[in-house]
mmCIF file of the N, C-alpha and C atoms, coordinates in Angstrom:
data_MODEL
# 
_entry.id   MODEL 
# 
loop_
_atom_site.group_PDB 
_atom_site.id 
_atom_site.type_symbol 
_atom_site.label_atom_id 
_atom_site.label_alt_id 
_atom_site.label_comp_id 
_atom_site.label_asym_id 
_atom_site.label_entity_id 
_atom_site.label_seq_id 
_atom_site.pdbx_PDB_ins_code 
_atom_site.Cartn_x 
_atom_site.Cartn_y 
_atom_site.Cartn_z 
_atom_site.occupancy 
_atom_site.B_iso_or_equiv 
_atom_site.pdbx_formal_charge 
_atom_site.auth_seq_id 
_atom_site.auth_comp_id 
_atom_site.auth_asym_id 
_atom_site.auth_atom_id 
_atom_site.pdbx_PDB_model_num 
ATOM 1   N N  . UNK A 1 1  ? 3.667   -5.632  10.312  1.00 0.00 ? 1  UNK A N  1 
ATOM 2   C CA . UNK A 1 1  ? 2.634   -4.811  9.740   1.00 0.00 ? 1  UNK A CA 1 
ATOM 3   C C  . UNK A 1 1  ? 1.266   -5.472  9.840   1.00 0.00 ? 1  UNK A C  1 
ATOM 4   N N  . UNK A 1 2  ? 1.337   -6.473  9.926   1.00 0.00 ? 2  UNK A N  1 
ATOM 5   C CA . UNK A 1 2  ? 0.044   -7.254  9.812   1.00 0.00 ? 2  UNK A CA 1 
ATOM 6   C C  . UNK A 1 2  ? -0.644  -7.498  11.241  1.00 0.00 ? 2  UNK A C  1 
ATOM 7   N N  . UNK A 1 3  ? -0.075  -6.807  12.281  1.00 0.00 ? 3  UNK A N  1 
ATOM 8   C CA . UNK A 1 3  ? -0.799  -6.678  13.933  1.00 0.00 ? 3  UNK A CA 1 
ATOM 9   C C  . UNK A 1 3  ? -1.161  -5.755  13.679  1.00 0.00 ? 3  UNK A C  1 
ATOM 10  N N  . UNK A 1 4  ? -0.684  -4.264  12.413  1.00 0.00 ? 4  UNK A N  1 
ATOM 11  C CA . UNK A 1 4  ? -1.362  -3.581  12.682  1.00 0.00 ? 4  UNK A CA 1 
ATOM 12  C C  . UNK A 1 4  ? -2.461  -2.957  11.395  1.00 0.00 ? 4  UNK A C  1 
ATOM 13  N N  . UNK A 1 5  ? -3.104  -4.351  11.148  1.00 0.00 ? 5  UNK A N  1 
ATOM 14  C CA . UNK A 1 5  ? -4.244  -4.574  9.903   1.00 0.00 ? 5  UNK A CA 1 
ATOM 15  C C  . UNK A 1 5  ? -3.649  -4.256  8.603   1.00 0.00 ? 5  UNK A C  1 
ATOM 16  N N  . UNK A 1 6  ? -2.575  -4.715  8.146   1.00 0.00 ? 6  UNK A N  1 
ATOM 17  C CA . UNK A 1 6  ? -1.796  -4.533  6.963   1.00 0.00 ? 6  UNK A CA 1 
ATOM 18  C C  . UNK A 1 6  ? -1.599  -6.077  6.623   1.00 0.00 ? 6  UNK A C  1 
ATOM 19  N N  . UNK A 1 7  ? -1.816  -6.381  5.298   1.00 0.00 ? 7  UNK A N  1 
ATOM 20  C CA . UNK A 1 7  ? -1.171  -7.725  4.248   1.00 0.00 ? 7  UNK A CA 1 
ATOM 21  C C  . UNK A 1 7  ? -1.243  -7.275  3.008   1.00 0.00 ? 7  UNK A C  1 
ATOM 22  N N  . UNK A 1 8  ? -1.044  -8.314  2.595   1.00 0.00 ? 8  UNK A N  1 
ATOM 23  C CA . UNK A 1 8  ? -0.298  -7.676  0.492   1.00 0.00 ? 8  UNK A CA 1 
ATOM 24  C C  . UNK A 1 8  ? -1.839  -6.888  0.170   1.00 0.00 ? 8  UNK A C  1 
ATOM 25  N N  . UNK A 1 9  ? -3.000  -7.850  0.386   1.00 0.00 ? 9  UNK A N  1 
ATOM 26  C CA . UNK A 1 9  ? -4.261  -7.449  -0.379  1.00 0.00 ? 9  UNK A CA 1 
ATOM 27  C C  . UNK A 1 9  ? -4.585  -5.741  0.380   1.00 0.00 ? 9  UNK A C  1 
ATOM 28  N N  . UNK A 1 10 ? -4.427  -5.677  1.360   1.00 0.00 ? 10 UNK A N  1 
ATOM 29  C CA . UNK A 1 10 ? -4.905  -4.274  1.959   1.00 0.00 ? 10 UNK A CA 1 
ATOM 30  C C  . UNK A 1 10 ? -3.926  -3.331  1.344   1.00 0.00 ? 10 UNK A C  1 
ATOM 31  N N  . UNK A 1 11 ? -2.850  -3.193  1.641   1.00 0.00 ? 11 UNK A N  1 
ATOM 32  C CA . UNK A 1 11 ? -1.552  -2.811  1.056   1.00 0.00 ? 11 UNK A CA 1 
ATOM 33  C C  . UNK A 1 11 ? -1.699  -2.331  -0.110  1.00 0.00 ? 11 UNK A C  1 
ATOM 34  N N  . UNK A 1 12 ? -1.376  -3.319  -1.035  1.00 0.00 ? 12 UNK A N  1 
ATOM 35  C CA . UNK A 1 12 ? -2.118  -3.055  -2.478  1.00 0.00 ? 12 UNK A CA 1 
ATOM 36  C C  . UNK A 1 12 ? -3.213  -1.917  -2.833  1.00 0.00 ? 12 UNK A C  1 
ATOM 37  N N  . UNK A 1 13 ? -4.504  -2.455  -2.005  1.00 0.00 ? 13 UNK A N  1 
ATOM 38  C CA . UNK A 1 13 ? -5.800  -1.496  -2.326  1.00 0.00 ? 13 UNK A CA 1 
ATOM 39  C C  . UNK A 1 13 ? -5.442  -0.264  -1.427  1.00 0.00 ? 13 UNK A C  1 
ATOM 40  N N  . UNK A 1 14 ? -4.483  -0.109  -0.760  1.00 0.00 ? 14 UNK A N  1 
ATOM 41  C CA . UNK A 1 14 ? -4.249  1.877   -0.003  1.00 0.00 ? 14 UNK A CA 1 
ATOM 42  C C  . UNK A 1 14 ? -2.944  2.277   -1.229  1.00 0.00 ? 14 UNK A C  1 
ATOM 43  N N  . UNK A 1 15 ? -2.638  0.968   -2.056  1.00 0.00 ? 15 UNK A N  1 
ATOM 44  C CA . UNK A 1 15 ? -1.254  2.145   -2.648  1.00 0.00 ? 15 UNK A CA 1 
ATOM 45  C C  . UNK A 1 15 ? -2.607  2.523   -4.216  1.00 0.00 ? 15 UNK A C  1 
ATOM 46  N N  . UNK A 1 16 ? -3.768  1.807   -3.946  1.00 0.00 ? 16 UNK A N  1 
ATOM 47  C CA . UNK A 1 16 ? -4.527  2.651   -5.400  1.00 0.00 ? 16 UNK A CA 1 
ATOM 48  C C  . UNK A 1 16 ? -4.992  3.600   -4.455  1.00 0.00 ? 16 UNK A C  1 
ATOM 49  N N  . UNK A 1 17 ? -6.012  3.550   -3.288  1.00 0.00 ? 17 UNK A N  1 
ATOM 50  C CA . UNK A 1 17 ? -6.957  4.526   -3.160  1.00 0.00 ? 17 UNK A CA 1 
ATOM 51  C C  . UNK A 1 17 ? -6.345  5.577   -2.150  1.00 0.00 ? 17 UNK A C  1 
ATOM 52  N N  . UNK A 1 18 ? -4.992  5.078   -1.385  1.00 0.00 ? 18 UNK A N  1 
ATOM 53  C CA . UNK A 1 18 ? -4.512  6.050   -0.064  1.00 0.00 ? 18 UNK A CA 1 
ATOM 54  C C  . UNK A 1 18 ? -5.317  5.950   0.802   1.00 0.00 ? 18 UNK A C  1 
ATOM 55  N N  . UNK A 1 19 ? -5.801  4.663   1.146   1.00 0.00 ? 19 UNK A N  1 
ATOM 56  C CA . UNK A 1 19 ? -7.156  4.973   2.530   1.00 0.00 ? 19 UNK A CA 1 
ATOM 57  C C  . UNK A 1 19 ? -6.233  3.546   3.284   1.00 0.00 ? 19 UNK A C  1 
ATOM 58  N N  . UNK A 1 20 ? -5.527  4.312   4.651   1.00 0.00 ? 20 UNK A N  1 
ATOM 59  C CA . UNK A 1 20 ? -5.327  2.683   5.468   1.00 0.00 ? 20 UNK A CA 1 
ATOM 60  C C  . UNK A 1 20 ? -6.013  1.861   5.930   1.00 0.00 ? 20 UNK A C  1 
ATOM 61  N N  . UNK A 1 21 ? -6.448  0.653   6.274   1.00 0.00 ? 21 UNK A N  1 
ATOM 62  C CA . UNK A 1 21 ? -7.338  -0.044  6.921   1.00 0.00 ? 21 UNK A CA 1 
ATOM 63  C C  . UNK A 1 21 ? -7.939  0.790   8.256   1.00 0.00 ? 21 UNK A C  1 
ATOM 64  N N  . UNK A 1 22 ? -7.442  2.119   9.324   1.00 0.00 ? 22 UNK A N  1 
ATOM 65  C CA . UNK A 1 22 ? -8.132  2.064   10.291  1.00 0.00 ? 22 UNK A CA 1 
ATOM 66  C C  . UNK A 1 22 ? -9.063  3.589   9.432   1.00 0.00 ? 22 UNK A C  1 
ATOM 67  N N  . UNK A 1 23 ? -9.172  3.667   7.760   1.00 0.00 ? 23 UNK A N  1 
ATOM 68  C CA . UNK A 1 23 ? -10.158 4.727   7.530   1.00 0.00 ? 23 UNK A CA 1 
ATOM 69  C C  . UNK A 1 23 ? -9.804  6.151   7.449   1.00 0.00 ? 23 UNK A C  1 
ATOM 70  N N  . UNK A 1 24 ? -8.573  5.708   7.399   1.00 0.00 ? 24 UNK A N  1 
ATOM 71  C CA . UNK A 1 24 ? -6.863  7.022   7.561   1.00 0.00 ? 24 UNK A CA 1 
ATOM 72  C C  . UNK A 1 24 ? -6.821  7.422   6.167   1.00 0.00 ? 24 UNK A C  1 
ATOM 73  N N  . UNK A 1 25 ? -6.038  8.459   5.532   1.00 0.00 ? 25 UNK A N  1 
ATOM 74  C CA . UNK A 1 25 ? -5.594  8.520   4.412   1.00 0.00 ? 25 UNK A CA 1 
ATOM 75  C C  . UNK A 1 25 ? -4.340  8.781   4.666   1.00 0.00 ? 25 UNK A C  1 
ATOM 76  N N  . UNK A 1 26 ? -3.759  8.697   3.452   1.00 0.00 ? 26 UNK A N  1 
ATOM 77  C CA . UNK A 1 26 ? -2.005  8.160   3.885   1.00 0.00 ? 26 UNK A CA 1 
ATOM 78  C C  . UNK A 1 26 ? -1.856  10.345  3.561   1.00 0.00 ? 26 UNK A C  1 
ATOM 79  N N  . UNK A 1 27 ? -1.124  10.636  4.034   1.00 0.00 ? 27 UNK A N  1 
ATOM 80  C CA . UNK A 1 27 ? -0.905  12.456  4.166   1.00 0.00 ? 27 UNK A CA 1 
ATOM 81  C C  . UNK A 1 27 ? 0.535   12.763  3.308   1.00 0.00 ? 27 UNK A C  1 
ATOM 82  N N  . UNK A 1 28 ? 0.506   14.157  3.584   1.00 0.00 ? 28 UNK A N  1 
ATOM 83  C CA . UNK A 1 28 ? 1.715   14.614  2.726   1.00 0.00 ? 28 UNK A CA 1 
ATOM 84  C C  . UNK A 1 28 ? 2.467   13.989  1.711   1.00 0.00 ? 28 UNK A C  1 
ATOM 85  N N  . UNK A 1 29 ? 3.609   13.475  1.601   1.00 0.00 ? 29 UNK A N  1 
ATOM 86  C CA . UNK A 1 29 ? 4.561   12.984  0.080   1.00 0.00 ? 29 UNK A CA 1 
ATOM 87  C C  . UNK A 1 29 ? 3.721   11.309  0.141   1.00 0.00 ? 29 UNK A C  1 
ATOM 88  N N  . UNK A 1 30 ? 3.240   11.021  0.989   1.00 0.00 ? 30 UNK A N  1 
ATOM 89  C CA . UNK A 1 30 ? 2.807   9.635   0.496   1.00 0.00 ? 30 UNK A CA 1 
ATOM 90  C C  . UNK A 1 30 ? 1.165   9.652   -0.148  1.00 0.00 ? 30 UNK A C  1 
ATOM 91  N N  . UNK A 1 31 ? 1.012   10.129  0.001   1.00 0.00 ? 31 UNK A N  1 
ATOM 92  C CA . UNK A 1 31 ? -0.581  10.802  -0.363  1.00 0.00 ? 31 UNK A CA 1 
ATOM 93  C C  . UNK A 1 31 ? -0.262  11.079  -2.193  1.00 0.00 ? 31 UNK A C  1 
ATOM 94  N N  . UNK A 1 32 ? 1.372   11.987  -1.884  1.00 0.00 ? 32 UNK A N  1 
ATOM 95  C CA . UNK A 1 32 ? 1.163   12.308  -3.786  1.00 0.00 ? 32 UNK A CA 1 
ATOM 96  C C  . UNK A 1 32 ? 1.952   10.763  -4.505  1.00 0.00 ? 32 UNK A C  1 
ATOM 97  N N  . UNK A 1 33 ? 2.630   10.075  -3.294  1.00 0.00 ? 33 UNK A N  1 
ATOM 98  C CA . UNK A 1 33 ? 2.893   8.921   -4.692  1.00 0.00 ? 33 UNK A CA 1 
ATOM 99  C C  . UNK A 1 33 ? 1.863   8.474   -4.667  1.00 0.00 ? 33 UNK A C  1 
ATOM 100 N N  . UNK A 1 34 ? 0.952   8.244   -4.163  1.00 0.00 ? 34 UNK A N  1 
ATOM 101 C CA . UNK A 1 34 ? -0.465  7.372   -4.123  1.00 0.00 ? 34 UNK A CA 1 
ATOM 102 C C  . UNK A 1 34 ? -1.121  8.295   -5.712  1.00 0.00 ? 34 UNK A C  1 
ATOM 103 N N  . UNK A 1 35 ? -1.281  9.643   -5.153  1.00 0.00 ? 35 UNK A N  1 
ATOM 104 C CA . UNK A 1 35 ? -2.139  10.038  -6.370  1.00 0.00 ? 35 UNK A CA 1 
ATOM 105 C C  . UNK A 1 35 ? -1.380  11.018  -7.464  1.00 0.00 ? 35 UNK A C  1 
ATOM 106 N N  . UNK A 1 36 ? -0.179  10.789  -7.987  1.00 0.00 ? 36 UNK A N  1 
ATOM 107 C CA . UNK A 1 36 ? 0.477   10.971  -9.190  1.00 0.00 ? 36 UNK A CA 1 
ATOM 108 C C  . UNK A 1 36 ? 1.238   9.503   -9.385  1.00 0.00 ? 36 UNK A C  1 
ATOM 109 N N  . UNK A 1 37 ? 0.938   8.492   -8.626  1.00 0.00 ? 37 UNK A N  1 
ATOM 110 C CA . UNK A 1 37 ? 1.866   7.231   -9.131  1.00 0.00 ? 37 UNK A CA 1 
ATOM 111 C C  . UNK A 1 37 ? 1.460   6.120   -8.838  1.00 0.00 ? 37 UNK A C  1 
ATOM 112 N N  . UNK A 1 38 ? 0.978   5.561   -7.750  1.00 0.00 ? 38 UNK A N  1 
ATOM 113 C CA . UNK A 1 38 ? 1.006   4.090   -7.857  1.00 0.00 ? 38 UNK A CA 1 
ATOM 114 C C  . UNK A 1 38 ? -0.622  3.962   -8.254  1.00 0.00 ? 38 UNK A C  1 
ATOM 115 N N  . UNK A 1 39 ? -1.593  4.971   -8.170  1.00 0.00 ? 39 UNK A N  1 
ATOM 116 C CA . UNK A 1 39 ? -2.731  4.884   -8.448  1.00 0.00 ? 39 UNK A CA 1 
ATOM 117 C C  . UNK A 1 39 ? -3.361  4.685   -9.833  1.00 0.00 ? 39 UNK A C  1 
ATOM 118 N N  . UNK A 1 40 ? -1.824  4.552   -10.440 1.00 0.00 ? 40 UNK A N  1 
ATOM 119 C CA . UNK A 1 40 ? -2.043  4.728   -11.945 1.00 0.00 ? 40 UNK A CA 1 
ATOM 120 C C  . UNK A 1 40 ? -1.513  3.333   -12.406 1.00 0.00 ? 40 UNK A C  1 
ATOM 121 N N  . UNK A 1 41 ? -0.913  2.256   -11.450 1.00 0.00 ? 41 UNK A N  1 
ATOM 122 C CA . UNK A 1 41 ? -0.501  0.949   -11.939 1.00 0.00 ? 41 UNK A CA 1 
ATOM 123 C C  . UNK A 1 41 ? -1.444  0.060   -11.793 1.00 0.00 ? 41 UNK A C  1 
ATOM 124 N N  . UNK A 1 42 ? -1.035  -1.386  -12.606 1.00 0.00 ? 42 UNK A N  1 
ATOM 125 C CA . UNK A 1 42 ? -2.294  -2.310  -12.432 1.00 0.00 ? 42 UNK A CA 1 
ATOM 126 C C  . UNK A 1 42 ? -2.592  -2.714  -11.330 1.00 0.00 ? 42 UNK A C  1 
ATOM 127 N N  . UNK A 1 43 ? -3.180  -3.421  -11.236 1.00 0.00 ? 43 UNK A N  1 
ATOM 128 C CA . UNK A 1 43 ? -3.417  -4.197  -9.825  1.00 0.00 ? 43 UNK A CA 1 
ATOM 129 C C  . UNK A 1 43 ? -2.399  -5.413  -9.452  1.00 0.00 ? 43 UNK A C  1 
ATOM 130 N N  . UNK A 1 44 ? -2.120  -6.159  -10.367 1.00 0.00 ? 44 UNK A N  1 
ATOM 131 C CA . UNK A 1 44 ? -0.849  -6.530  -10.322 1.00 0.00 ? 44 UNK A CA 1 
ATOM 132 C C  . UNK A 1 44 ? 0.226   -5.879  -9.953  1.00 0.00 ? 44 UNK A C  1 
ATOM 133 N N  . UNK A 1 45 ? 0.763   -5.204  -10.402 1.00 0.00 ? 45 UNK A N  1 
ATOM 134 C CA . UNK A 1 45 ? 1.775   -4.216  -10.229 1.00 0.00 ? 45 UNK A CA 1 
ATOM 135 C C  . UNK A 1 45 ? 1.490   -3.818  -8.504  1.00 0.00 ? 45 UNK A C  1 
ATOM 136 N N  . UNK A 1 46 ? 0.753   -3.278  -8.594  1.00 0.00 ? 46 UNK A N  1 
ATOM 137 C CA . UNK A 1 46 ? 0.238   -2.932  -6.799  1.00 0.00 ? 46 UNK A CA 1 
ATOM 138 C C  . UNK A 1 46 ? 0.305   -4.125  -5.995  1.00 0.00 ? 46 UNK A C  1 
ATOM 139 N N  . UNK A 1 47 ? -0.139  -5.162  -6.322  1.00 0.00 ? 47 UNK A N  1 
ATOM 140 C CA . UNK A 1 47 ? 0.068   -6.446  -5.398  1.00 0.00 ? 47 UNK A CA 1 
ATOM 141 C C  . UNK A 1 47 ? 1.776   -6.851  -5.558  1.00 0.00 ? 47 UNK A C  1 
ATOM 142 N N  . UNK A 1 48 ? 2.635   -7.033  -6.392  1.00 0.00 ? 48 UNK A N  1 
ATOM 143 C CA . UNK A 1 48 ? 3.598   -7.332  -6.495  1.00 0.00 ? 48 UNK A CA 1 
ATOM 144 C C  . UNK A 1 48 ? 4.779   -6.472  -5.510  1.00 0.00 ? 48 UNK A C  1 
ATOM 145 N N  . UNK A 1 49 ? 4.371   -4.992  -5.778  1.00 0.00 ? 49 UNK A N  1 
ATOM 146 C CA . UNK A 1 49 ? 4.621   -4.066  -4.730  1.00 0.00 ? 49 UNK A CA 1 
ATOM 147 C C  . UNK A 1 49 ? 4.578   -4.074  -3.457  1.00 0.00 ? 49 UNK A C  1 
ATOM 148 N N  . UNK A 1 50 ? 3.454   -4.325  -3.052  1.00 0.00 ? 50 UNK A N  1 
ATOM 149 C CA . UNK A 1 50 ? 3.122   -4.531  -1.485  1.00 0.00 ? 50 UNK A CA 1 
ATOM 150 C C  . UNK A 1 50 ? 3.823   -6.241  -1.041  1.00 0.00 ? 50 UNK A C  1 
ATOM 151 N N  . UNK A 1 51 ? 3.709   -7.098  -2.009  1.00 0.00 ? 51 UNK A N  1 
ATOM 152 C CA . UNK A 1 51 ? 4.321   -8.012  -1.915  1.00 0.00 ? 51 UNK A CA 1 
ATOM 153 C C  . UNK A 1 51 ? 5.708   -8.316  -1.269  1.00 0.00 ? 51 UNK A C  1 
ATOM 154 N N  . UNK A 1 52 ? 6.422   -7.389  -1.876  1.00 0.00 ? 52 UNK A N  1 
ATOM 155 C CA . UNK A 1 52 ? 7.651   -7.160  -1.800  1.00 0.00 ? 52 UNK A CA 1 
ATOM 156 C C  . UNK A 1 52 ? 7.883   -6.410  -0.290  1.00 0.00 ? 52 UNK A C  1 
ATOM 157 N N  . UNK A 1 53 ? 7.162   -5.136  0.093   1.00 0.00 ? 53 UNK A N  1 
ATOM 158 C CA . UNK A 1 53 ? 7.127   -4.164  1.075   1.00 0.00 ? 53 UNK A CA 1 
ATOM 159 C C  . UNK A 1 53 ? 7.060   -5.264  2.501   1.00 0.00 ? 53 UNK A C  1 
ATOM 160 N N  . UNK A 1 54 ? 5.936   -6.134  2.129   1.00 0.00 ? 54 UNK A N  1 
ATOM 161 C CA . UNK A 1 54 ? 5.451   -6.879  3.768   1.00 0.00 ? 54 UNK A CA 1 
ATOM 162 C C  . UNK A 1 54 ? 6.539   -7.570  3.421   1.00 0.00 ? 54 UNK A C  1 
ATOM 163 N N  . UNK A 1 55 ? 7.176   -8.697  2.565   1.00 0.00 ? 55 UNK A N  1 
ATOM 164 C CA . UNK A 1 55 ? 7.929   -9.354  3.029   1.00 0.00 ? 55 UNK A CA 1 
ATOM 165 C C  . UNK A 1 55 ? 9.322   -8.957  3.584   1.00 0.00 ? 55 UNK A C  1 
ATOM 166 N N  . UNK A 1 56 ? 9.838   -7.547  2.993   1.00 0.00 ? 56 UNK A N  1 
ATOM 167 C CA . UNK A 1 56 ? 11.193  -6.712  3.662   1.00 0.00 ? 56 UNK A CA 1 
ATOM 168 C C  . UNK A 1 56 ? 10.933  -6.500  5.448   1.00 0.00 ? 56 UNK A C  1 
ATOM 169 N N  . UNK A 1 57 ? 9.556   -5.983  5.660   1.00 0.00 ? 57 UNK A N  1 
ATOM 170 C CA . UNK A 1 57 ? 9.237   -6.022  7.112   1.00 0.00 ? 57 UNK A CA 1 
ATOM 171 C C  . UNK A 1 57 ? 8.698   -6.975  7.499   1.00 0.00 ? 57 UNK A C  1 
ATOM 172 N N  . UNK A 1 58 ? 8.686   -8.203  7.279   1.00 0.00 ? 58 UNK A N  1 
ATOM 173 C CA . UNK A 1 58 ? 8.493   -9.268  8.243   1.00 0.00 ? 58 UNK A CA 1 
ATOM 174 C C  . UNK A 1 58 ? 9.624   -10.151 8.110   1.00 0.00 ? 58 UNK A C  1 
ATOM 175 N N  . UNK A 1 59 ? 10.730  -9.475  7.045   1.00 0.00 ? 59 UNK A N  1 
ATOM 176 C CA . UNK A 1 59 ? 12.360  -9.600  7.941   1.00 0.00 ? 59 UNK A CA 1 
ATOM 177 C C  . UNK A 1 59 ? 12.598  -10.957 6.362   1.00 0.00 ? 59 UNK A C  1 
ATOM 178 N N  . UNK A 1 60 ? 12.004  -10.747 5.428   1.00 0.00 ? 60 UNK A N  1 
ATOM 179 C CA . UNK A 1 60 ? 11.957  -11.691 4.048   1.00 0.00 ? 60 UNK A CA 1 
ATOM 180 C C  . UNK A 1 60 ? 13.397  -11.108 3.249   1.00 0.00 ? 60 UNK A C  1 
# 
């Protein structure tokens, strides 16, 4: 994920705002967990999340 401009900190800030690094918004069912759910956790919570996500795909 991270060749294609993704790490915990970016990650994190698209599961509050739904905007990917290339200026994208994330669409359809991921768009509504973004804005009925993860947009509503701390920032912690969001980093711990994405935390977890990159390290399953970089095989953690």
């Amino acid at each position: 994920m991270a060749d294609k401009g993704w790490d915990v900190a970016s990650l994190a800030h698209d599961l509050h705002t739904g905007i990917t690094p290339e200026g994208d918004t994330f669409g359809e069912s991921m768009g509504e967990v973004v804005l009925y759910g993860t947009s509503f956790l701390t920032e912690a919570d969001r980093t711990a999340i994405a935390t977890y996500l990159m390290d399953k795909h970089e095989g953690g």
